[in-house]
TORVEXTOR-274909 format. One record per residue: residue in one letter; z, x, y of N, C-alpha, C in turn; residue number from 1. Coordinates in steps of 0.2 Angstrom, whole numbers, padded with zeros to 4 digits. Each point is the difference from the previous one (the first is absolute). Layout:
BEGIN
<r "a" <Z X Y> <Z X Y> <Z X Y> NUM>
...
% end
This chain:
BEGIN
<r "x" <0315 0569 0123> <0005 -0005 -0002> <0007 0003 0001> 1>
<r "x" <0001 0005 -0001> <0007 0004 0003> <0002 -0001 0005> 2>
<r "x" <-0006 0001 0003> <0002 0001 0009> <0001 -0007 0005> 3>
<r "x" <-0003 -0006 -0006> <0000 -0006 0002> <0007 -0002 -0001> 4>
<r "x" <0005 0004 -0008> <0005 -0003 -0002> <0007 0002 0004> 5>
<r "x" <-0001 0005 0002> <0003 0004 0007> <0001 -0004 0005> 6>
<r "x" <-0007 -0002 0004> <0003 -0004 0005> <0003 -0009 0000> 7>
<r "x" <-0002 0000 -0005> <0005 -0009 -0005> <0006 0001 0003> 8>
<r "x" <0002 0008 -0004> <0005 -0001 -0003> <0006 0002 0008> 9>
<r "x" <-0003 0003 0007> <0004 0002 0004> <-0002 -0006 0004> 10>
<r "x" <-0006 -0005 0000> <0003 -0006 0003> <0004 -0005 -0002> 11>
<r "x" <0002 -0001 -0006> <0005 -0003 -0003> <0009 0003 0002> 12>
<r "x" <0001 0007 -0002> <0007 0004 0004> <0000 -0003 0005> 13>
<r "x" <-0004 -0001 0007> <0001 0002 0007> <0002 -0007 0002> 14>
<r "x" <0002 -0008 -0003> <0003 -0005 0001> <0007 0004 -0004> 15>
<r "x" <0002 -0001 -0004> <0005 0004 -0001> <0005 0004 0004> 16>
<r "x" <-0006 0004 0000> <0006 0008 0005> <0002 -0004 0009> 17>
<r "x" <-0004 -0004 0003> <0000 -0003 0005> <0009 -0005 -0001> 18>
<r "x" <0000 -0003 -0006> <0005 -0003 -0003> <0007 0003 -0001> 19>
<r "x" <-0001 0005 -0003> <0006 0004 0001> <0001 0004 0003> 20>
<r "x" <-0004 0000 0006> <0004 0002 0008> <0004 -0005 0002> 21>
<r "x" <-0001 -0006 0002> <0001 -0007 0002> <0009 0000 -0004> 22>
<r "x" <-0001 0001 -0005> <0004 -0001 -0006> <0007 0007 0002> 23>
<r "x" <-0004 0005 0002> <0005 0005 0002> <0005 0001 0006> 24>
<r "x" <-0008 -0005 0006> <0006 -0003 0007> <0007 -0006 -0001> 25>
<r "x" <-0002 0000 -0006> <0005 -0007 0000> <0006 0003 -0004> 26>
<r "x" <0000 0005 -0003> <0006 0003 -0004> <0002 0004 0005> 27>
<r "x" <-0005 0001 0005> <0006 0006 0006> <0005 -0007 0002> 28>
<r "x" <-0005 -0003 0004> <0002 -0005 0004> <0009 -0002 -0003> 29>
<r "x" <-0001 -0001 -0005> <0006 -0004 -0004> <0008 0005 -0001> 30>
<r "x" <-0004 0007 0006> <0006 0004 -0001> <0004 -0001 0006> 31>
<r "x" <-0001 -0004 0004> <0003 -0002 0007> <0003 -0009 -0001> 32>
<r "x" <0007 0001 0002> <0004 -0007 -0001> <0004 0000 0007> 33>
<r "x" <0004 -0006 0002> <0004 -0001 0004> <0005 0005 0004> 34>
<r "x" <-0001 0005 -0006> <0006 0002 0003> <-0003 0008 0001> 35>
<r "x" <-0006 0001 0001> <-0004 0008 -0002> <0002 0001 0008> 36>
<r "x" <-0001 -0004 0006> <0002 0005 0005> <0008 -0003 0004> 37>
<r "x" <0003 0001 -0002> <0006 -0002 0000> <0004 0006 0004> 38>
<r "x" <-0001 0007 0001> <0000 0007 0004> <0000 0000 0005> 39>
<r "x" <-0009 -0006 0000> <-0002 0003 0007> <0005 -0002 0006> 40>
<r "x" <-0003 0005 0005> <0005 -0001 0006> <-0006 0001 0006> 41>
<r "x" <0003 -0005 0005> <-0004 -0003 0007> <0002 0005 0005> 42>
<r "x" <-0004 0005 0002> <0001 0006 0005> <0000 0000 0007> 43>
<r "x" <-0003 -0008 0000> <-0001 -0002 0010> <0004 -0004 -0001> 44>
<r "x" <-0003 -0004 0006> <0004 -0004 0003> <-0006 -0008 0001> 45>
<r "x" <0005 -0006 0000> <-0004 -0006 -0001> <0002 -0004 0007> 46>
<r "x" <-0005 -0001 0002> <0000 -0001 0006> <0000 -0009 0001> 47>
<r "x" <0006 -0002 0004> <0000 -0008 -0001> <-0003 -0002 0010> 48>
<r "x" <-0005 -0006 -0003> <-0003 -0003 0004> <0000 -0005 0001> 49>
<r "x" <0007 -0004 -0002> <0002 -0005 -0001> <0004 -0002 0008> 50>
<r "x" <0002 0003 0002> <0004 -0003 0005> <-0001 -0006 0005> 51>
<r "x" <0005 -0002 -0001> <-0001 -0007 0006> <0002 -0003 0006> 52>
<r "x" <0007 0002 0001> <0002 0000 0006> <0008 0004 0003> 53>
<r "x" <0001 0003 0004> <0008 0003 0003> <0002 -0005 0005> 54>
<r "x" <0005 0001 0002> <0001 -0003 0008> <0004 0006 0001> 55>
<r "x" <0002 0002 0008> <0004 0003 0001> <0000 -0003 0007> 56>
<r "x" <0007 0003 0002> <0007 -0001 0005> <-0001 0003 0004> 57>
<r "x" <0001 0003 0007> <0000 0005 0004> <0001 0003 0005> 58>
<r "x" <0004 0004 0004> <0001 0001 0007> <-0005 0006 0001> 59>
<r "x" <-0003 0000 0009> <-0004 0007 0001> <0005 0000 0008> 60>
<r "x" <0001 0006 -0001> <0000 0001 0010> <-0006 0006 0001> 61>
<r "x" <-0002 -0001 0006> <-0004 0005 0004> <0000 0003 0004> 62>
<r "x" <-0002 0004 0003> <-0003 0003 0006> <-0007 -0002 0005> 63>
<r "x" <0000 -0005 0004> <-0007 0000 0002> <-0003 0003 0008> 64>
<r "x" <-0006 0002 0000> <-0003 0003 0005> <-0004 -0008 0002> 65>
<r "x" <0003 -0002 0007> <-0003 -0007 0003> <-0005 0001 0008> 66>
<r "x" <-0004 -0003 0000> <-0004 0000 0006> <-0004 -0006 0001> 67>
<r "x" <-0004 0000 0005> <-0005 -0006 0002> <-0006 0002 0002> 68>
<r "x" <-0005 -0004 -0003> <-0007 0001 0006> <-0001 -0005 0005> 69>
<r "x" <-0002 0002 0005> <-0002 -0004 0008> <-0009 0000 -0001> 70>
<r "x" <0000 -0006 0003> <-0008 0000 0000> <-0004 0002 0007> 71>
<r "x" <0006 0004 0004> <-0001 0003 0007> <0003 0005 0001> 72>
<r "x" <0001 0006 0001> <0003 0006 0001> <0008 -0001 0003> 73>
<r "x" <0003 0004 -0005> <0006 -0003 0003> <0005 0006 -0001> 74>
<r "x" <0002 0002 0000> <0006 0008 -0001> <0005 -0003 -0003> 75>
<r "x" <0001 0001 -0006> <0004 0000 -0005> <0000 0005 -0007> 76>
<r "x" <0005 0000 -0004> <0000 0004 -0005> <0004 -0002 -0006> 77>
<r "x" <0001 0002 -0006> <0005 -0002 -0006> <0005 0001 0002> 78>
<r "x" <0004 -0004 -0004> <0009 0000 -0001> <-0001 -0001 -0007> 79>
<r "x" <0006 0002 -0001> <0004 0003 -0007> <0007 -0006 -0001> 80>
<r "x" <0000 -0002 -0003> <0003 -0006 -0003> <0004 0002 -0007> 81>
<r "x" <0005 0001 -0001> <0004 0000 -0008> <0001 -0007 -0003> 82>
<r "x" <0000 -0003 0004> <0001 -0009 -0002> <-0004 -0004 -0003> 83>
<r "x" <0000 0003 -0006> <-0006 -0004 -0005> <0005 -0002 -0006> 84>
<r "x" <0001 -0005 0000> <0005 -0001 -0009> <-0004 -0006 -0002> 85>
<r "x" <0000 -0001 -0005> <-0003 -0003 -0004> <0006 -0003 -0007> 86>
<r "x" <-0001 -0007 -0004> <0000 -0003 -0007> <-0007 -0002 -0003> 87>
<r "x" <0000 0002 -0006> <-0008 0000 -0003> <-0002 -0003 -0006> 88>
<r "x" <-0004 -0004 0000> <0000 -0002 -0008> <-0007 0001 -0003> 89>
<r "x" <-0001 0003 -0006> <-0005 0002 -0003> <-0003 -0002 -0007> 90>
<r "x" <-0005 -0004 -0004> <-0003 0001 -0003> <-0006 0001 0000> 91>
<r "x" <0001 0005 -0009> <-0006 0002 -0003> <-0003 -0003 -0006> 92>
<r "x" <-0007 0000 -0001> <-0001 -0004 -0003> <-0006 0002 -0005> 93>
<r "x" <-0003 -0002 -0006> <-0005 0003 -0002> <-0006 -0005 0001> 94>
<r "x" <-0007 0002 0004> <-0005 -0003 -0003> <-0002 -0002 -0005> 95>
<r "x" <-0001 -0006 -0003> <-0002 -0004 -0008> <0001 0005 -0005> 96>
<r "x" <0010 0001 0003> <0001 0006 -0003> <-0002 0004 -0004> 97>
<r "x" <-0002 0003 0003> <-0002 0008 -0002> <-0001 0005 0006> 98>
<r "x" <-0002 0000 0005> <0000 0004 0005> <0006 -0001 0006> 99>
<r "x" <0003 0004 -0002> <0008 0002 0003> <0000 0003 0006> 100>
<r "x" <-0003 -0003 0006> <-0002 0004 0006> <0003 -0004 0007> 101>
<r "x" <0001 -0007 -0003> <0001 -0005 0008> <0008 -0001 0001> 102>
<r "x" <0001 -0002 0005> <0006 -0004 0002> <0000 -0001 0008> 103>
<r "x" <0007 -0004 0002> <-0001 -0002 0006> <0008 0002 0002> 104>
<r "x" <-0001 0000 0006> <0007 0000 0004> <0001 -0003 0007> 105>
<r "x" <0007 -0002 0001> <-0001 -0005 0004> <0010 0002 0001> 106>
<r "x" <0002 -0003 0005> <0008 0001 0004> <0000 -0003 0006> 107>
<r "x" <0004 0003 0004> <0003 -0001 0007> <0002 0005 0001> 108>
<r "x" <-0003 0002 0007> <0003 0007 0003> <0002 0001 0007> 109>
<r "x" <0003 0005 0002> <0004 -0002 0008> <-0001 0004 0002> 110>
<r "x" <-0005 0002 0004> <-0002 0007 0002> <-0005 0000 0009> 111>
<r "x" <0003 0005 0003> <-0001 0000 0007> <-0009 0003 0001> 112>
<r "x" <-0002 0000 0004> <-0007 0000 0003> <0001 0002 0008> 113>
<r "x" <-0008 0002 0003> <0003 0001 0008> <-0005 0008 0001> 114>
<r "x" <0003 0000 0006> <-0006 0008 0002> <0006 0002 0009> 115>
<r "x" <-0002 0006 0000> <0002 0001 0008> <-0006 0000 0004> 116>
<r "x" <0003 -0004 0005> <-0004 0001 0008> <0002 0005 0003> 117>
<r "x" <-0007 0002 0003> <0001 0005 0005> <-0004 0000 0006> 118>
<r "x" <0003 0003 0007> <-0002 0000 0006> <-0003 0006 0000> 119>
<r "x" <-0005 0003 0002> <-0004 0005 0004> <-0002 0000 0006> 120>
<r "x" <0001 0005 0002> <-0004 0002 0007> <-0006 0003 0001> 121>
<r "x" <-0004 0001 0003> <-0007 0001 0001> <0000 0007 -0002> 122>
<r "x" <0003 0003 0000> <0000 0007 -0007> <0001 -0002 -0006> 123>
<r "x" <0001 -0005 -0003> <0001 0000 -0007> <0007 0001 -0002> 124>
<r "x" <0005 0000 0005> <0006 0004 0000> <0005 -0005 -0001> 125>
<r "x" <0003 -0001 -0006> <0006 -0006 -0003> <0005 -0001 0005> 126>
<r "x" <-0001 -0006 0005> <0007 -0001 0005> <0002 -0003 -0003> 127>
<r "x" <0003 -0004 -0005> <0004 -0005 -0004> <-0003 -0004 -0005> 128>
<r "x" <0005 0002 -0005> <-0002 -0003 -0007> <0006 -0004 -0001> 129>
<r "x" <-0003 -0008 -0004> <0006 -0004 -0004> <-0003 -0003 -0005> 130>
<r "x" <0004 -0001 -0006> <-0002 -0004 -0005> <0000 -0007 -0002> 131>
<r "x" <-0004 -0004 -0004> <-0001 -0010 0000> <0000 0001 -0007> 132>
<r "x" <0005 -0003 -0001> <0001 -0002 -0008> <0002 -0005 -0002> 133>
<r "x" <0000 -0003 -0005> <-0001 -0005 -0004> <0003 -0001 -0007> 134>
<r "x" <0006 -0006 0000> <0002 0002 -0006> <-0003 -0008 -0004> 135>
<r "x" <-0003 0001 -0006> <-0002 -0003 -0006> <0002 -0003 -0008> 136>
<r "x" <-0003 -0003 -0001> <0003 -0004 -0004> <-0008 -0002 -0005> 137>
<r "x" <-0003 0007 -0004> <-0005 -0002 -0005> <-0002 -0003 -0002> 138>
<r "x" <-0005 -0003 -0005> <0000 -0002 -0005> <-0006 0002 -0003> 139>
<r "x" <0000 0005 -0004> <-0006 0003 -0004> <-0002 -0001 -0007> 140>
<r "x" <-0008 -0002 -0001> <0000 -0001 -0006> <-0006 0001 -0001> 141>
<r "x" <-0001 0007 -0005> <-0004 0005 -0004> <-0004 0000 -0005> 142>
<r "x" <-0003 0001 -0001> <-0003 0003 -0009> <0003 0007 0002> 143>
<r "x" <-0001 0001 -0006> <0005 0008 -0003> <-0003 0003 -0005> 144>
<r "x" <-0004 0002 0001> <-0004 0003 -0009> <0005 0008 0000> 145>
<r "x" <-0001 -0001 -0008> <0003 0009 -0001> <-0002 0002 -0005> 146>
<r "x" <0001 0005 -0002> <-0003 0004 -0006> <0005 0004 -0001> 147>
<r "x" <0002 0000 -0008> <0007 0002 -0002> <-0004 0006 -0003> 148>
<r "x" <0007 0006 -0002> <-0002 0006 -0004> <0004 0004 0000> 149>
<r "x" <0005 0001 -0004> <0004 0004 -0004> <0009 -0005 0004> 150>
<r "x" <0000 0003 0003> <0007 -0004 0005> <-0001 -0001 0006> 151>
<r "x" <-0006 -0002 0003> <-0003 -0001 0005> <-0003 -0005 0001> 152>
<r "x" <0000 -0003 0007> <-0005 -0003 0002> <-0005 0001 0006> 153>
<r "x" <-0007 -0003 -0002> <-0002 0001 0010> <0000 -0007 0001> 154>
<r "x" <0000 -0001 0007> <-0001 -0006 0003> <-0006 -0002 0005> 155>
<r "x" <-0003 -0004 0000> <-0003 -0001 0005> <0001 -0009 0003> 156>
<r "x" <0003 0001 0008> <-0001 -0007 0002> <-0007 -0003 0004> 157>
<r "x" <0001 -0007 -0002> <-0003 -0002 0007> <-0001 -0006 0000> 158>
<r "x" <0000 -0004 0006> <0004 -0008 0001> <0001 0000 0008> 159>
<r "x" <0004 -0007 0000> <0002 -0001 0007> <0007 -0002 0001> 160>
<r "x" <0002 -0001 0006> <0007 -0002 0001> <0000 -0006 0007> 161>
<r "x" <0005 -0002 0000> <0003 -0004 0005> <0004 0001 0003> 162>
<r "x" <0001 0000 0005> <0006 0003 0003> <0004 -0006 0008> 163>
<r "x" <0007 0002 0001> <0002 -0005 0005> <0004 0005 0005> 164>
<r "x" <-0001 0002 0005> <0003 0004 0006> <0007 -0004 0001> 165>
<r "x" <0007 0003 -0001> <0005 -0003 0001> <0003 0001 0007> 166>
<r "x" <0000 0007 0002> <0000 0001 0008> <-0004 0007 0003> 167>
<r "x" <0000 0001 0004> <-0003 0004 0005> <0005 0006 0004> 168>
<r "x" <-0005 0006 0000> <0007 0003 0008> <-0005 0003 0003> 169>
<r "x" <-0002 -0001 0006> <-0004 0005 0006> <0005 0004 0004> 170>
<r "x" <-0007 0005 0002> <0005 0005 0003> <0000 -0002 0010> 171>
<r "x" <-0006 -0005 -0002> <0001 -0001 0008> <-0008 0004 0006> 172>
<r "x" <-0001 0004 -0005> <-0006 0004 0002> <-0007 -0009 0001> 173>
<r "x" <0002 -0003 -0006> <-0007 -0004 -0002> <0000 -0006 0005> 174>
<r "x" <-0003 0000 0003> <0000 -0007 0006> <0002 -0005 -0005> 175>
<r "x" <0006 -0005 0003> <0002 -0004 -0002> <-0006 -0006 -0001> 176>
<r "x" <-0005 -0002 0002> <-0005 -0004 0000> <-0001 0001 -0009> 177>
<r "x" <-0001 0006 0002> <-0002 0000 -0007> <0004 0001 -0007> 178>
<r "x" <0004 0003 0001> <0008 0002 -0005> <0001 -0008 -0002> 179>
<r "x" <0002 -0004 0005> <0002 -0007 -0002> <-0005 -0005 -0004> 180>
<r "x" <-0007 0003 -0002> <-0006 -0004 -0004> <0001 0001 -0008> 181>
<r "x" <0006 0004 -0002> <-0002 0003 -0004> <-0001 -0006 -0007> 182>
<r "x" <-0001 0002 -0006> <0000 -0004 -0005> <0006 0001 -0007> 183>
<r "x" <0000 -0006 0000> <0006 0001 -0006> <-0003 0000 -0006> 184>
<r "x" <-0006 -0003 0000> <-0001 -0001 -0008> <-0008 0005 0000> 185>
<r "x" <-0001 0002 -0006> <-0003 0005 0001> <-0002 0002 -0009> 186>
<r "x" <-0006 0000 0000> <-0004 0004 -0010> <-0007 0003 0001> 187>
<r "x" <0002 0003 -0006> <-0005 0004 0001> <-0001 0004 -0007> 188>
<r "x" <-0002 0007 -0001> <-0003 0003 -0009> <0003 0006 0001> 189>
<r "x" <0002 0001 -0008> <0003 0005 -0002> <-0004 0006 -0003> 190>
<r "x" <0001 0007 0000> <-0003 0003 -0007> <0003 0007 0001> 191>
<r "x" <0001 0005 -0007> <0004 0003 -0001> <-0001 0003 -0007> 192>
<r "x" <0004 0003 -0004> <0001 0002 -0006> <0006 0008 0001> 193>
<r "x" <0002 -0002 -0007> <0006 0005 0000> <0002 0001 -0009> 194>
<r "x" <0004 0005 0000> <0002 0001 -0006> <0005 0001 -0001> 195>
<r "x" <0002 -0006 -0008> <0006 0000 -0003> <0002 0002 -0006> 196>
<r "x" <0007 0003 0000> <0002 0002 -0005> <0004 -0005 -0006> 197>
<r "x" <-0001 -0002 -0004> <0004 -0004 -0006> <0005 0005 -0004> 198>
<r "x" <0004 -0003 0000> <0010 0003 -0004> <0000 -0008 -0001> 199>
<r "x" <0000 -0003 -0006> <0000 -0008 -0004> <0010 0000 0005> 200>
<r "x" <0003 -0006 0002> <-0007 -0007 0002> <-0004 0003 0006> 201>
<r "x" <0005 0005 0004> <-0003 0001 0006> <-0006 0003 0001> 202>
<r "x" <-0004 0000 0007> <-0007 0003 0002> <0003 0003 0008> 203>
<r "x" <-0001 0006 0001> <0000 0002 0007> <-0006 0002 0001> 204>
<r "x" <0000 -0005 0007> <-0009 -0001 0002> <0002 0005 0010> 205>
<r "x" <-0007 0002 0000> <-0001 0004 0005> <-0005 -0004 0004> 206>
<r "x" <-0001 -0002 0006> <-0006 -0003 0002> <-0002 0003 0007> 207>
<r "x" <-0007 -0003 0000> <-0002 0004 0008> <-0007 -0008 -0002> 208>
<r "x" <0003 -0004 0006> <-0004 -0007 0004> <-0001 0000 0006> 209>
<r "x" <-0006 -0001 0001> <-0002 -0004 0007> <-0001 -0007 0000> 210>
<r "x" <0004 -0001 0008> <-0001 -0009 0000> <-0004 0001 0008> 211>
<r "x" <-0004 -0005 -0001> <-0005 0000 0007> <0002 -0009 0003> 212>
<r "x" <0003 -0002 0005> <0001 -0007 0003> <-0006 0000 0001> 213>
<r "x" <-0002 -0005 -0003> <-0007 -0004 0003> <0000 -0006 0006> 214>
<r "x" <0006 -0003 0000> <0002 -0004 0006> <0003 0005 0006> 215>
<r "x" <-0002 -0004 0008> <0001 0004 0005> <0009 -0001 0001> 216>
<r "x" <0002 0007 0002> <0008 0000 0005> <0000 -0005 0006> 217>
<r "x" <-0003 0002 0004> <0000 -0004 0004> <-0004 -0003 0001> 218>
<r "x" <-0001 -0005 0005> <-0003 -0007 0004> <-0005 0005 0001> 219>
<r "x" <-0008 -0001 -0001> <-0004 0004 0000> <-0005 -0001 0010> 220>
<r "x" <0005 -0006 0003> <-0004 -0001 0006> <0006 0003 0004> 221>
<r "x" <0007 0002 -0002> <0004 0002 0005> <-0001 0006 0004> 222>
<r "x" <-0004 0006 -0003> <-0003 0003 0005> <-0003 0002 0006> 223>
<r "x" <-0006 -0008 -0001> <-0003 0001 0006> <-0001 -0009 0002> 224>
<r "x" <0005 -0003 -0004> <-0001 -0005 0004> <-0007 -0005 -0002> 225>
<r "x" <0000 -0002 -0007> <-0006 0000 -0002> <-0009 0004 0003> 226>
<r "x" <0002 0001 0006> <-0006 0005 0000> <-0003 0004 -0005> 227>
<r "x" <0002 0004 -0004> <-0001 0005 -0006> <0007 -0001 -0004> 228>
<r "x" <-0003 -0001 -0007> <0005 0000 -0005> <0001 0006 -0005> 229>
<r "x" <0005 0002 -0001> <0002 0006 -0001> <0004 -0001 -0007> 230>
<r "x" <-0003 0003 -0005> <0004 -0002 -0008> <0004 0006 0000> 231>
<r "x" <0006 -0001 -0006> <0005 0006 0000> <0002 -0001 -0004> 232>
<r "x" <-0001 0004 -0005> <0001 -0001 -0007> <0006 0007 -0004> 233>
<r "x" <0003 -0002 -0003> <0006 0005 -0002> <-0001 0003 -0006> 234>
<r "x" <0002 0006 -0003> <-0002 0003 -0008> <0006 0004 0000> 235>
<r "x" <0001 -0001 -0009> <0005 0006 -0001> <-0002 0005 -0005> 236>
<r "x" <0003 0005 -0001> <-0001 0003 -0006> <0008 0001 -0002> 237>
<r "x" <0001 -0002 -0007> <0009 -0001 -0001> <-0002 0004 -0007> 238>
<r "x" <0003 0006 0001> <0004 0005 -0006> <0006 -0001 -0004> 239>
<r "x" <0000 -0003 -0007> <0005 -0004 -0001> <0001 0003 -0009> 240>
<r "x" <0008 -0002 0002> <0002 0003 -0008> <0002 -0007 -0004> 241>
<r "x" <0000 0001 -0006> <0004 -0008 -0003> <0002 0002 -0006> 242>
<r "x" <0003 -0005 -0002> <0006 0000 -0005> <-0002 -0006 -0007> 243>
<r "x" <-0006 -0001 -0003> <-0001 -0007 -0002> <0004 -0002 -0009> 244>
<r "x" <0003 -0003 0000> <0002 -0003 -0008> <-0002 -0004 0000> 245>
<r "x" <-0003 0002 -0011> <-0003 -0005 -0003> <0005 -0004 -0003> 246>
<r "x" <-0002 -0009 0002> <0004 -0006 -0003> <-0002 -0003 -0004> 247>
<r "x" <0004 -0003 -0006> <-0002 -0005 -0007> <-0003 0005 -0004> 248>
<r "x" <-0001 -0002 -0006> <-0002 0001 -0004> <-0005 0003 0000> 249>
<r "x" <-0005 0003 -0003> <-0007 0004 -0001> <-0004 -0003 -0004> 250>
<r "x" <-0006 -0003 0004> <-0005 -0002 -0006> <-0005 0000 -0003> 251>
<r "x" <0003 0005 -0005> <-0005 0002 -0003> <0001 -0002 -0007> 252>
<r "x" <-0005 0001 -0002> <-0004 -0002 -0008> <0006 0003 -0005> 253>
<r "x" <-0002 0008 0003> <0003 0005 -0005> <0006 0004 0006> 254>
<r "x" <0006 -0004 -0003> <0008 0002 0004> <0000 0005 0001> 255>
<r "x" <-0001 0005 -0005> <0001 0008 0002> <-0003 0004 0004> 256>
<r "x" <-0005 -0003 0001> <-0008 0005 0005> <0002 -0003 0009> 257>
<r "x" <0007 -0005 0001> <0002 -0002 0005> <0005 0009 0003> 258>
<r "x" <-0001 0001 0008> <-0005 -0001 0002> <-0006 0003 0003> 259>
<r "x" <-0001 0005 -0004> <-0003 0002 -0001> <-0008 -0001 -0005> 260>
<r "x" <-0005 0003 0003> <-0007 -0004 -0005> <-0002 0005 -0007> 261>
<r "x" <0005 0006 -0003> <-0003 0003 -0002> <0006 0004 -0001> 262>
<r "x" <0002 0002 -0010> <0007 0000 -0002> <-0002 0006 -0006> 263>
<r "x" <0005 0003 -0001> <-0001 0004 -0006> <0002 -0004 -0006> 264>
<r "x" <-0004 -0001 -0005> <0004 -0004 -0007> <0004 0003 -0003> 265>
<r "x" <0006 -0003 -0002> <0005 0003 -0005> <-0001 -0001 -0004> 266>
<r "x" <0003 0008 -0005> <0000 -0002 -0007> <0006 -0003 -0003> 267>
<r "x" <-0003 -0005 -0006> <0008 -0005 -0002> <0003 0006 -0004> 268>
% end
């Protein structure tokens, strides 16, 4: 009978005691209000993924290494060209903002093309060397993606351009039949990548692009007379500094994180 009045009596406590724990959580709970973390402090940094768009302004001049391919053996070599100047206009912009990687660029540029002819003699031995250059009138227009981090950018291009030959100079080496075929209008594909430095509003940008002319220099029957057609196709490599400044406003969500994607928070 005792030993029955025992277990009564501890399954009765055990809804109880179960109660006054429940009853206990709720009296801690009630020691935290509005204002209990009021101290803390934010030790990183909050990264804004909001951005939407920049444009920037820009001048590049460069150094290019210019040449041609012949689709028949021909003795020629590069030329070196300083005559690369460039106006540039550039936006960037965010995929369904949030991915801050794309933009496009696009100008007018004036910049020379060309290679040296050369004569040889059956030893291989240089009797006379002249240069064919061409001065241009670009017109490029890129995607741009870059990857930003710290005060930096990388770049990558790649796109195509349009271009218009404004005049010519032979050295007189290239058979006139063929010199006088040349072509004025001329496009073809760019690609490249470079890096740049940001100091707000400015960016100084470093580049290294290859442009390949897809359309031929000359009349491709002027060699042989329609008999064999001969393509001649021009490429450059342009080493290029630039200057670009960011214009208008900055639009972003959050003013302060412009323009940059990633700020230390102040304390008020």
């Amino acid at each position: 009978m005792k030993k029955t009045l025992v277990i009564l009596f501890f399954i009765c406590i055990l809804p109880f005691r179960g109660f006054s724990q429940i009853v206990d959580t709720v009296d801690i709970m009630k020691e935290f209000d509005e204002f209990s973390f009021r101290d803390a402090k934010v030790t990183g940094e909050v990264k804004d993924s909001t951005r939407i768009r920049e444009h920037f302004i820009g001048v590049k001049w460069g150094m290019s290494v210019n040449n041609i391919s012949f689709s028949i053996d021909y003795d020629k070599k590069p030329a070196m060209s300083p005559k690369n100047f460039g106006i540039y206009y550039t936006y960037y912009h965010s995929l369904w903002n949030a991915i801050s990687l794309f933009g496009i660029e696009t100008g007018v540029q004036f910049n020379e093309e060309g290679y040296k002819t050369q004569i040889m003699d059956e030893n291989d031995k240089l009797l006379e060397e002249g240069t064919e250059s061409f001065q241009n009138i670009t017109f490029p227009f890129v995607s741009q993606f870059h990857f930003d981090f710290w005060n930096m950018r990388i770049i990558a291009n790649l796109g195509c351009y349009f271009g218009y030959r404004t005049s010519a100079s032979f050295s007189g080496l290239l058979p006139e039949t063929v010199s006088s075929t040349w072509k004025k209008y001329s496009y073809g594909i760019i690609g490249g990548g470079g890096l740049a430095y940001v100091f707000r509003p400015f960016e100084l940008r470093v580049e290294a692009n290859y442009k390949h002319n897809l359309s031929n220099l000359y009349d491709k029957a002027s060699f042989y007379n329609d008999e064999y057609w001969v393509s001649t196709h021009t490429s450059q490599i342009i080493i290029s500094v630039g200057l670009h400044c960011r214009i208008g406003g900055s639009s972003y969500k959050i003013k302060s994180n412009a323009p940059f994607r990633s700020r230390k928070i102040k304390k008020d």
